[in-house]
MITORSE-673708 format. One record per residue (C-alpha): x, y, z; residue in one letter. Coordinates in nm, 3 decimals, always signed. Example, Ala and Ser with C-alpha at 12.3 -4.5 7.8 and 13.67 -1.06 7.14 Angstrom:
REM residues 2
<<+1.230 -0.450 +0.780> 'A'>;
<<+1.367 -0.106 +0.714> 'S'>;
END
This chain:
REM residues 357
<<+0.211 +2.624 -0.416> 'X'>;
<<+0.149 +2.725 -0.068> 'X'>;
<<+0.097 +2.469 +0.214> 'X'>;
<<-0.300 +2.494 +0.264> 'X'>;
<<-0.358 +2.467 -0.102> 'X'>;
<<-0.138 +2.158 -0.143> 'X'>;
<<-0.300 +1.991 +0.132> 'X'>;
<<-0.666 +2.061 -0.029> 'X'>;
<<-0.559 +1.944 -0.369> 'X'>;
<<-0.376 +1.603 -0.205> 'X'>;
<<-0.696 +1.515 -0.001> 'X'>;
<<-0.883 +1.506 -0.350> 'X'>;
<<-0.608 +1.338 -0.535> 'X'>;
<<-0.584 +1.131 -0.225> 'X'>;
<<-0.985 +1.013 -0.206> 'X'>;
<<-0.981 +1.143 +0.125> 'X'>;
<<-1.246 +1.422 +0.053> 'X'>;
<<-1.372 +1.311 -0.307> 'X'>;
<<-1.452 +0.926 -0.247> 'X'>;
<<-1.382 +0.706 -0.504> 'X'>;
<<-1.740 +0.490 -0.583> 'X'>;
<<-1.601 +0.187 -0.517> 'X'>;
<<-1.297 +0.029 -0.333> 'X'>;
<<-1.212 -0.162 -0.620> 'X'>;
<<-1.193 +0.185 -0.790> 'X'>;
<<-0.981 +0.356 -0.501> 'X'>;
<<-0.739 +0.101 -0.559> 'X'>;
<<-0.704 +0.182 -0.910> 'X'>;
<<-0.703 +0.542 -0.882> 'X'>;
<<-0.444 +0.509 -0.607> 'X'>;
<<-0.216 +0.258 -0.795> 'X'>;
<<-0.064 +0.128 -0.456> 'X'>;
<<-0.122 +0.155 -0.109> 'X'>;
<<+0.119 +0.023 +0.179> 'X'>;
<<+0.005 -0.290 +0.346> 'X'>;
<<+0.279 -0.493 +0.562> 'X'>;
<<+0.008 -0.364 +0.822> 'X'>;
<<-0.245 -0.598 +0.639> 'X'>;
<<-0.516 -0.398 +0.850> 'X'>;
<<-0.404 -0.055 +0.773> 'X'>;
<<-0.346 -0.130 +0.398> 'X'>;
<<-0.725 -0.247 +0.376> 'X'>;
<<-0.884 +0.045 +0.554> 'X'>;
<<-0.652 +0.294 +0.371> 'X'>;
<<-0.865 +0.202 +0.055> 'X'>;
<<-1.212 +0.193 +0.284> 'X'>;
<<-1.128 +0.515 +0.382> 'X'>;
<<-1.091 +0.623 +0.057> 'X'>;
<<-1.456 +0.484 -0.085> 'X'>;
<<-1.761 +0.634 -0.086> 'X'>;
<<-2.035 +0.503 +0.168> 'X'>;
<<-1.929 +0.229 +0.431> 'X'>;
<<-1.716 -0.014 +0.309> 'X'>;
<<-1.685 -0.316 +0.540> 'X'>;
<<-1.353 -0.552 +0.555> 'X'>;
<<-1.526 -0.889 +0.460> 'X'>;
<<-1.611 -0.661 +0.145> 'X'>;
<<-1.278 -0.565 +0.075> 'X'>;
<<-1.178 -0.941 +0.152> 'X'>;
<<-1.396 -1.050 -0.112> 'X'>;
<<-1.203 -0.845 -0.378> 'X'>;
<<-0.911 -1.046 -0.267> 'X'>;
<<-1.102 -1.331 -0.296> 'X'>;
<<-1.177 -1.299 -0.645> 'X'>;
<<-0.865 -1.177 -0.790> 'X'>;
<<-1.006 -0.818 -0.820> 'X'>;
<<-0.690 -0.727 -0.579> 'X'>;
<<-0.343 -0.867 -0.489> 'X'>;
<<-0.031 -0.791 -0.198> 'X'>;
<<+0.296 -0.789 -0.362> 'X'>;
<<+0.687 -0.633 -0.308> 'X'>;
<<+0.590 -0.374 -0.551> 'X'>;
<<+0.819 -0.123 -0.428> 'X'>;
<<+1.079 -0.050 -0.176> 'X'>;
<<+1.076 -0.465 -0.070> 'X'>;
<<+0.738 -0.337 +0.110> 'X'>;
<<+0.411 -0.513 +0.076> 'X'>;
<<+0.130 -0.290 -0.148> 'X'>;
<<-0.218 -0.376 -0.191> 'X'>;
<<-0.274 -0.332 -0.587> 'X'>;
<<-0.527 -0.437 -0.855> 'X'>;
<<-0.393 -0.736 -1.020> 'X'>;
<<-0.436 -0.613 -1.339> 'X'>;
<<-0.097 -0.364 -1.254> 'X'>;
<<+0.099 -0.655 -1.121> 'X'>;
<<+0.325 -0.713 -1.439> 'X'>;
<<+0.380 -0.402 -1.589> 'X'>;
<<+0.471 -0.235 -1.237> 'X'>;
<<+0.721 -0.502 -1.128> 'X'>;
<<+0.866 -0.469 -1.495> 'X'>;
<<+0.959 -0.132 -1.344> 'X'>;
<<+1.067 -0.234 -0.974> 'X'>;
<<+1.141 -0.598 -0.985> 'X'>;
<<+1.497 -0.609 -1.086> 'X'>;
<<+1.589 -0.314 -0.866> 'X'>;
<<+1.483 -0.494 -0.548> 'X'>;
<<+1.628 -0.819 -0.649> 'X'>;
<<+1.928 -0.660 -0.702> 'X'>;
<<+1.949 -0.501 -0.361> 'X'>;
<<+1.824 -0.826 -0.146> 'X'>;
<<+2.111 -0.967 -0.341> 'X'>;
<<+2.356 -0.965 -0.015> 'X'>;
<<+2.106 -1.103 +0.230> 'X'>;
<<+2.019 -1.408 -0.023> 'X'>;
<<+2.369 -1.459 +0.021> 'X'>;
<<+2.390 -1.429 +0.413> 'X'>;
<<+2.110 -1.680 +0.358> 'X'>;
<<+2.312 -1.929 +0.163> 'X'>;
<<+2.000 -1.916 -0.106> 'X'>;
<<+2.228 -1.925 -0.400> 'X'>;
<<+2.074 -1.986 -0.782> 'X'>;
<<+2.035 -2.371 -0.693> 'X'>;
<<+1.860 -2.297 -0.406> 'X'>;
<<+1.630 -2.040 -0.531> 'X'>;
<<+1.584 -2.284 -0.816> 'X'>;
<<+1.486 -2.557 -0.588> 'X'>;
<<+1.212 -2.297 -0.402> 'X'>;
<<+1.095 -2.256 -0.757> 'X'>;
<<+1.015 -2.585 -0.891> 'X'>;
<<+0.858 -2.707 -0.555> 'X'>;
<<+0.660 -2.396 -0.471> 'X'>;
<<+0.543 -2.440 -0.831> 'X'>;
<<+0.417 -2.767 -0.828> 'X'>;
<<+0.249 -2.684 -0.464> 'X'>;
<<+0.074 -2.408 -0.601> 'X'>;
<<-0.040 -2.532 -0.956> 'X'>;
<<-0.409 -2.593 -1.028> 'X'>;
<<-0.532 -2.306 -0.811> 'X'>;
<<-0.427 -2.386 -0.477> 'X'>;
<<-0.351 -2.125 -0.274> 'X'>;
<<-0.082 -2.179 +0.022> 'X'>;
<<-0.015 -1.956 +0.345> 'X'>;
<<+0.339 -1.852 +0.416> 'X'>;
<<+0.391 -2.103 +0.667> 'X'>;
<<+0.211 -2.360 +0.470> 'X'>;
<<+0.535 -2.251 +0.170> 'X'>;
<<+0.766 -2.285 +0.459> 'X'>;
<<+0.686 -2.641 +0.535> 'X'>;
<<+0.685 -2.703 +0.165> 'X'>;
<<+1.064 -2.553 +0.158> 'X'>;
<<+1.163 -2.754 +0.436> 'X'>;
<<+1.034 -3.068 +0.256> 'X'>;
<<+1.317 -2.945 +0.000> 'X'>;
<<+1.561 -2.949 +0.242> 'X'>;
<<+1.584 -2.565 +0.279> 'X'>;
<<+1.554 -2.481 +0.627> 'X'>;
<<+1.343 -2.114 +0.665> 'X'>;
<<+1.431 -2.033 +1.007> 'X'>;
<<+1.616 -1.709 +1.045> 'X'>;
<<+1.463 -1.525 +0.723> 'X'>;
<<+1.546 -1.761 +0.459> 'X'>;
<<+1.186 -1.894 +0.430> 'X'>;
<<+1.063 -1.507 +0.389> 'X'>;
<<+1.354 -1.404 +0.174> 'X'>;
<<+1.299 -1.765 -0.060> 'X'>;
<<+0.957 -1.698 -0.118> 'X'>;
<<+0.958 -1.289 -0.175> 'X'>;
<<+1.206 -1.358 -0.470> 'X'>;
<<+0.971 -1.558 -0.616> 'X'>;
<<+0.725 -1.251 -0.584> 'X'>;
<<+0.930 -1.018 -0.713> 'X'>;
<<+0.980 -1.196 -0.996> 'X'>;
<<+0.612 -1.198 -1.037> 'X'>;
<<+0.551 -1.569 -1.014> 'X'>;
<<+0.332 -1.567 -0.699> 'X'>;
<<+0.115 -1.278 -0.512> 'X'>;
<<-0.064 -1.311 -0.199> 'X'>;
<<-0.476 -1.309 -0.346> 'X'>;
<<-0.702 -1.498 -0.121> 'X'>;
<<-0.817 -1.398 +0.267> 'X'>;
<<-0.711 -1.639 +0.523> 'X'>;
<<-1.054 -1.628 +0.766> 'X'>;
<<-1.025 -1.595 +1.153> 'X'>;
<<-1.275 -1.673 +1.306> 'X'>;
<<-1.412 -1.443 +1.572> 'X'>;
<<-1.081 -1.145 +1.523> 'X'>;
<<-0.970 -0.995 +1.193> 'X'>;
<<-0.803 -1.175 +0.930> 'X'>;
<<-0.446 -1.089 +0.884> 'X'>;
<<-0.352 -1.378 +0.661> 'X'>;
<<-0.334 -1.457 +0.288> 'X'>;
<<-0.293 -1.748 +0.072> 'X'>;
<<+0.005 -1.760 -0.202> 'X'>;
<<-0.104 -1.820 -0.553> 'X'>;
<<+0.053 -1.836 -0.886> 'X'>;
<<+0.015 -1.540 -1.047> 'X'>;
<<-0.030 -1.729 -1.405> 'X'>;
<<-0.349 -1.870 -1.280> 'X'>;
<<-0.468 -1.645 -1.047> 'X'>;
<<-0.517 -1.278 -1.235> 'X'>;
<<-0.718 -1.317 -1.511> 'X'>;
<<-0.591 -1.008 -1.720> 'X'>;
<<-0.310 -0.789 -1.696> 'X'>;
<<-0.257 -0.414 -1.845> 'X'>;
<<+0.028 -0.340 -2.088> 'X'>;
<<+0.122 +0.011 -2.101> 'X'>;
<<+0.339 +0.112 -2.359> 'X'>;
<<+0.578 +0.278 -2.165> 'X'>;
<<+0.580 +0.098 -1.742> 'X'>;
<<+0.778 +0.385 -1.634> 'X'>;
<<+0.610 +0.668 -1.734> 'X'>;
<<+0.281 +0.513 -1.674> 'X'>;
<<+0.407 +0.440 -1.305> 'X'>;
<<+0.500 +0.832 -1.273> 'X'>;
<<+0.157 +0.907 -1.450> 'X'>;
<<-0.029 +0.702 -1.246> 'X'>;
<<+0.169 +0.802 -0.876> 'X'>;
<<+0.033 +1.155 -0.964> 'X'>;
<<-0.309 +1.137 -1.046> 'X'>;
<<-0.353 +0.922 -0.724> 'X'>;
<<-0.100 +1.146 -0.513> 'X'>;
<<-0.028 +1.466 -0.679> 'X'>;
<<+0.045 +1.723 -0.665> 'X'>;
<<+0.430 +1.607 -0.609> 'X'>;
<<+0.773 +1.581 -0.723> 'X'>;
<<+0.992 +1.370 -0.916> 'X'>;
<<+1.176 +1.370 -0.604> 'X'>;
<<+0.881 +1.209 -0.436> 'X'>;
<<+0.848 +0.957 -0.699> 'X'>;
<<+1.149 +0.847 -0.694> 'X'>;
<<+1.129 +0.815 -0.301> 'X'>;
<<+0.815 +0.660 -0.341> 'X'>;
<<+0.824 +0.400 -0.605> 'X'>;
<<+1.228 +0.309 -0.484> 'X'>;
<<+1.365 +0.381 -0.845> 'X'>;
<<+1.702 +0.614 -0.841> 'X'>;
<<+1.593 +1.029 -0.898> 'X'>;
<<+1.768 +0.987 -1.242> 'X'>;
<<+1.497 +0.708 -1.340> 'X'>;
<<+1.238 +0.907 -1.154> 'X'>;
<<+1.334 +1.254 -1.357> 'X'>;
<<+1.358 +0.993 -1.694> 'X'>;
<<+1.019 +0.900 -1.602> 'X'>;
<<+0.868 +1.258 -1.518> 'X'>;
<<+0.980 +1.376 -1.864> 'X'>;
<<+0.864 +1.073 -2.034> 'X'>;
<<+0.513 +1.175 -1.937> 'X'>;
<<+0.515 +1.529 -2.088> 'X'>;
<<+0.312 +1.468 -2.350> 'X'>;
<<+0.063 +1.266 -2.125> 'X'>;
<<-0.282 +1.445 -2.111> 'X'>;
<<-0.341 +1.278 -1.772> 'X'>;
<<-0.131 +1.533 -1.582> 'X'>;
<<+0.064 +1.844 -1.618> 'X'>;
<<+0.346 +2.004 -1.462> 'X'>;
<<+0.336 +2.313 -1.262> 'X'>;
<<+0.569 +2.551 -1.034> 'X'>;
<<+0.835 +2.408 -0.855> 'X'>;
<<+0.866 +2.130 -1.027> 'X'>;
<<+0.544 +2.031 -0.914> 'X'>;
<<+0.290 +1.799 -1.117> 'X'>;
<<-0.055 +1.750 -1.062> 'X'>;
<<-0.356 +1.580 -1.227> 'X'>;
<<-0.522 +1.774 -1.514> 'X'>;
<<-0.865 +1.649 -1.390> 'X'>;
<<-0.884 +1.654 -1.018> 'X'>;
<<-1.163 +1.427 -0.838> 'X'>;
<<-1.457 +1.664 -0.760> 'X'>;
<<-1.488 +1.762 -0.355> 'X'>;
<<-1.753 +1.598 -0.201> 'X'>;
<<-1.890 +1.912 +0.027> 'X'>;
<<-1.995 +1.677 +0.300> 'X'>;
<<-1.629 +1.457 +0.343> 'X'>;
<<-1.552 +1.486 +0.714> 'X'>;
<<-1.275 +1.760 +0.824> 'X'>;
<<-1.140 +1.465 +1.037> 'X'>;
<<-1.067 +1.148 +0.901> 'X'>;
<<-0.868 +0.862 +1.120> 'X'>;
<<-0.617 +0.674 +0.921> 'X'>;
<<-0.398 +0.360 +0.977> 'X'>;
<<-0.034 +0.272 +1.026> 'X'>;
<<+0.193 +0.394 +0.676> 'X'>;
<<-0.044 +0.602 +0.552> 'X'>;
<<-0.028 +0.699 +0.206> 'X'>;
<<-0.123 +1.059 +0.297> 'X'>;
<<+0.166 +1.064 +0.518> 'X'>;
<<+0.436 +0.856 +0.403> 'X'>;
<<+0.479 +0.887 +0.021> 'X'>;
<<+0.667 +1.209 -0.020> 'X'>;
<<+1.031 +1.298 +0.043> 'X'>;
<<+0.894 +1.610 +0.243> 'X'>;
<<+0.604 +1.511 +0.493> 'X'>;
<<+0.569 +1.844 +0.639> 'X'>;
<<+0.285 +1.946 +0.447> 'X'>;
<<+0.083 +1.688 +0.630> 'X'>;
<<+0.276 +1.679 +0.987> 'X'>;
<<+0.406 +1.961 +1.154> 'X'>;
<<+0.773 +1.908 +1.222> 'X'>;
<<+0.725 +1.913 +1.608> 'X'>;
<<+0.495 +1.586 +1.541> 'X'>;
<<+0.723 +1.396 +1.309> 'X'>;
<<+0.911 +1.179 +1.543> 'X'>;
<<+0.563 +1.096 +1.703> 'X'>;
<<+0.461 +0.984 +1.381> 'X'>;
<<+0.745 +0.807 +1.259> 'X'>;
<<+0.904 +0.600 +1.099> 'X'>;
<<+1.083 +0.545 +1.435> 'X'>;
<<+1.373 +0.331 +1.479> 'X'>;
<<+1.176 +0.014 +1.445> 'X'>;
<<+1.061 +0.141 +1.076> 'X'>;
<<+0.703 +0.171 +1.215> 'X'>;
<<+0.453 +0.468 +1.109> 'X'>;
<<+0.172 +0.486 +1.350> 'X'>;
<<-0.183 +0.583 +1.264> 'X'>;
<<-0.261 +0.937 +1.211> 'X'>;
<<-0.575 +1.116 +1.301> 'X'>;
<<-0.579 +1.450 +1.048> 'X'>;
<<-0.781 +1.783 +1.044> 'X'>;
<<-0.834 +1.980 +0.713> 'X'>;
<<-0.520 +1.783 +0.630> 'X'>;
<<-0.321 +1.819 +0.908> 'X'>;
<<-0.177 +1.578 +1.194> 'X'>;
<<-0.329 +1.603 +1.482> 'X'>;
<<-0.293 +1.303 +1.669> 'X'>;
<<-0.203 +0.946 +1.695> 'X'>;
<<-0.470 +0.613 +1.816> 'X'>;
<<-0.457 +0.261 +1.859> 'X'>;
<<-0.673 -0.001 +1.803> 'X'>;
<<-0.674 -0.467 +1.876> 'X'>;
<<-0.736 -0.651 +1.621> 'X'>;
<<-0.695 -0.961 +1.872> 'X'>;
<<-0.970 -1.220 +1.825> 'X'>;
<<-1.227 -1.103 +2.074> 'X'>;
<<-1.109 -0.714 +2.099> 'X'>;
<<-1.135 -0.637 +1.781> 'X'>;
<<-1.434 -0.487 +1.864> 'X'>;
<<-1.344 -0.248 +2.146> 'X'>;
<<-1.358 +0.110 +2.063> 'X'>;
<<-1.040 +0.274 +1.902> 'X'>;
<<-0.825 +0.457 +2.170> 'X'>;
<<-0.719 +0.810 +2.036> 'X'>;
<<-0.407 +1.048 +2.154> 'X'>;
<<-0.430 +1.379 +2.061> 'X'>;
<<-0.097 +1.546 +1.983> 'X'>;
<<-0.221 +1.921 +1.928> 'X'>;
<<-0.477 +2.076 +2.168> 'X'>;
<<-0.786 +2.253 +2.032> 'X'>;
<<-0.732 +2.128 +1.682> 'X'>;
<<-1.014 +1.928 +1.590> 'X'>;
<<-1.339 +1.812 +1.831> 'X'>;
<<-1.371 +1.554 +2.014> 'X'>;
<<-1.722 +1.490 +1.809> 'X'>;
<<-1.545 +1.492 +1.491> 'X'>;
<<-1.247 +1.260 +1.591> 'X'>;
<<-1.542 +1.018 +1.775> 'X'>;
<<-1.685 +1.003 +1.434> 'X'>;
<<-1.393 +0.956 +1.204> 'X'>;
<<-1.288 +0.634 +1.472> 'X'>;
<<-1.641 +0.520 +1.439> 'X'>;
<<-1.625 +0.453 +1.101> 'X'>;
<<-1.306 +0.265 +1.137> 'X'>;
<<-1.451 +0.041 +1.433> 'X'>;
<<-1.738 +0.024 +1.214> 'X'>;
<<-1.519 -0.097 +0.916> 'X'>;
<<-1.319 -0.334 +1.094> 'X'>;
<<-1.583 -0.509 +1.253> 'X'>;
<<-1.776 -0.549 +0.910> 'X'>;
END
């Protein structure tokens, strides 16, 4: 598959010029999205839904459970739809346990401590309360674990991975953009979970229809499993009407979203960027000249992209700092000539426009 016709089929498997009706249904269709940048992770699904999404809208599916931030993958936060909580940490879970297994002991949180962190983040947290992270800390430090340098964080994502809390409801802020969430038990807080028959497969399924056409390679890359569970996965799914494979070991959707002919050319898009970020070989969307621009740099951070017909074109920055969170988004253009300054006007205006919603 050559380069331009891989980028045209990713922006519809991506949403990105075949809008999904709903967020709620972007987030489905997508399976994951990144979201440490609580911001970014948001807007990635606005900018994937048809109309104009604003963020107290997308807050509101927080709000009621419709959508969760968890360590799905890679011990990095995703924005999800509860329902595929379970079944994808069945798949993940033990994987990132097992590798924050040296830092827990740097930490000193051995299986009594962790215990401990358990049973009192359990009781704070039962009968539908919701908790911020530094609202857990304080509770751990009532338990006499101290969670200064990382404990605190590492304490309460093992309880996430295990899938015993998620981060649901919006924190509000008033007069900037929220950036916070409240810590619930997952028990009482998602009302129904899915229960494929096969996690695994339905994970590799699921990564292609909402990011296709790709690799078991970028699977594996993507959802942090090793290429031999990735491949296991990939032929697990042969039978699976949902997709098919094609040349190069590529696989793609069997029923691709349809094009909407009026999607913009140029589309601004926040920090870790599905688009960008979730395959092993990101030159189809960046040029290699751009990559370092881009990221991740040395600090693990991907900057926003601004992209023409697919392509990166430039870089921008926005504040989400209570009282500038409504100043215009600043662009930097990386390649001269290749998109107008109309178009990328227009694609920041609906993000300003989002963010301020």
């Amino acid at each position: 598959m050559d380069p331009d016709t891989l980028r045209t089929a990713r922006l519809r498997s991506h949403r990105l010029t075949a809008p999904a009706r709903s967020v709620a249904d972007a987030a489905r269709h997508m399976l994951a999205v990144q979201a440490q940048d609580f911001g970014a992770g948001r807007w990635a699904l606005a900018a994937r839904a048809a109309g104009a999404p604003e963020l107290s809208a997308v807050d509101r599916l927080f709000n009621r459970g419709t959508l969760v931030r968890a360590w799905t993958q890679r011990g990095t936060l995703h924005i999800i739809a509860a329902e595929d909580l379970a079944w994808m940490l069945s798949v993940t879970g033990e994987r990132q346990l097992q590798k924050a297994a040296p830092r827990y002991r740097e930490l000193g949180l051995g299986h009594d401590q962790l215990a401990t962190a358990e049973r009192v983040i359990r009781r704070a947290l039962s009968g539908g309360n919701g908790l911020t992270r530094l609202e857990l800390f304080d509770v751990l430090e009532k338990a006499g674990i101290e969670p200064s340098g990382q404990r605190g964080l590492f304490a309460v994502q093992n309880l996430a991975l295990r899938g015993l809390i998620c981060q649901g409801p919006v924190v509000p802020r008033p007069g900037g953009v929220s950036r916070d969430q409240q810590f619930v038990l997952t028990e009482e807080h998602i009302a129904e979970s899915a229960a494929p028959s096969d996690p695994a497969s339905e994970f590799f399924v699921r990564y292609i229809v909402g990011h296709g056409p790709a690799t078991a390679e970028d699977f594996a890359w993507w959802a942090g499993v090793t290429l031999g569970a990735a491949r296991a996965a990939a032929a697990a799914s042969v039978d699976d009407e949902r997709i098919r494979q094609i040349d190069d070991g590529m696989f793609v959707a069997s029923s691709m979203p349809r094009r909407n002919a009026s999607a913009a050319s140029v589309v601004a898009l926040g920090s870790f960027e599905e688009y960008y970020i979730s395959y092993s070989d990101r030159t189809i969307a960046c040029p290699p000249e751009l990559l370092a621009a881009i990221g991740p740099g040395k600090n693990g951070m991907v900057r926003p992209i601004i992209i023409a017909d697919g392509v990166v074109v430039g870089t921008w920055r926005h504040s989400t700092a209570v009282g500038r969170h409504t100043d215009g988004p600043v662009p930097e253009m990386l390649a001269d000539g290749a998109a107008r300054g109309i178009d990328v006007y227009a694609a920041l205006h609906r993000y300003a426009a989002f963010i301020a919603g």
